[in-house]
C-alpha positions in Angstrom: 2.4 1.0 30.9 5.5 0.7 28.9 8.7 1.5 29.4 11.6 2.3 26.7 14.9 2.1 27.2 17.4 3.2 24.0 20.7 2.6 25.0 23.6 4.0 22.8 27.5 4.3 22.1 30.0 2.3 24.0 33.1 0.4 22.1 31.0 -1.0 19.1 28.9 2.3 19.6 25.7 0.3 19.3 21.9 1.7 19.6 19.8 -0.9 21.7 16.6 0.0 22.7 14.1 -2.3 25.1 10.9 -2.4 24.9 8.8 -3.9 28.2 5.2 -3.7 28.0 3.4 -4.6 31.6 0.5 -6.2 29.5 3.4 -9.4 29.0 3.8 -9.3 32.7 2.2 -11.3 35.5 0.7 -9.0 38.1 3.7 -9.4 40.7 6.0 -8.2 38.1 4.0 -5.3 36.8 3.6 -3.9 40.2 7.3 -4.3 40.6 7.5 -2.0 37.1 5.4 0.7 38.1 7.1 0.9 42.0 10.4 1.4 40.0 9.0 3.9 37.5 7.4 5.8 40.9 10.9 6.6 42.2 12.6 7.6 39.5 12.7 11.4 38.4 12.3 12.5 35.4 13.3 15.8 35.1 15.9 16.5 32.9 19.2 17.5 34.4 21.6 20.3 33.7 24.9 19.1 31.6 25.9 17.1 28.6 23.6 14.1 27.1 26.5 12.8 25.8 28.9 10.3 27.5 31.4 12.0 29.7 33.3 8.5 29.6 34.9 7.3 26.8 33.5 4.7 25.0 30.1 5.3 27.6 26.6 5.3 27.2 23.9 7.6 26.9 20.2 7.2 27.7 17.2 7.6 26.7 13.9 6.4 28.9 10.1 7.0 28.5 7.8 5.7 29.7 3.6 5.6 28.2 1.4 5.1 30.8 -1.9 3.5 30.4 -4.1 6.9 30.6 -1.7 8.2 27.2 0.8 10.1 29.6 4.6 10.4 28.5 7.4 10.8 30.2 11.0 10.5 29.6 14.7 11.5 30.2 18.2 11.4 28.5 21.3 10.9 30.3 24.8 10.4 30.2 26.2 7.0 31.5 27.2 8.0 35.3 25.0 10.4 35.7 21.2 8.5 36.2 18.4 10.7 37.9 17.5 9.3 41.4 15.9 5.9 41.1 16.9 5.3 37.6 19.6 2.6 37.9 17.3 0.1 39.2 14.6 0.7 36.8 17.7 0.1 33.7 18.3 -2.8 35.9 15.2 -4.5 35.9 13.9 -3.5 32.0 17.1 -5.1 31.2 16.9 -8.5 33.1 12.9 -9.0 32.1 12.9 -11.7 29.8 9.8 -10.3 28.5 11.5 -7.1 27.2 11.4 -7.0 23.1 15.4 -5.7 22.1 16.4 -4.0 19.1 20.0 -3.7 18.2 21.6 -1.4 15.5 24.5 0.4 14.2 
């Protein structure tokens, strides 16, 4: 499984995406990965993709699981589908994540 998170605009109106593969994790942490990935929804939400905020955030996630599945969902900062903040949480704090930073 891995999970991508591109993270975009805010005051410098960066694009960082996250890559965090569970093949770099030890098996307490992957497990960890794919409960967080289980209780998040990925269906897309009515509204604007863009940040509501200004100088916010807007998402992107997918995730490839191991079988070639996709899934993935944008989002506006502030308005995460149900589960979604911890997963952010966790992909971000994973020293093993790969990051990407442009303009």
């Amino acid at each position: 499984m891995r999970v991508t998170v591109v993270r975009a605009g805010g005051i410098a109106g960066m694009v960082v995406t996250t890559t965090l593969d569970a093949a770099d994790l030890d098996d307490a942490r992957t497990e960890a990965l794919r409960t967080l990935v289980a209780g998040c929804s990925f269906r897309e939400r009515s509204g604007p993709v863009a940040p509501a905020l200004r100088d916010g955030f807007s998402y992107e996630v997918t995730v490839d699981d191991d079988d070639g599945a996709r899934q993935g969902v944008r989002f506006a900062q502030g308005t995460a589908p149900e589960g979604m903040d911890a997963l952010l949480r966790f992909v971000d704090d994973e020293p093993a994540g790969r990051r990407e930073t442009r303009r």
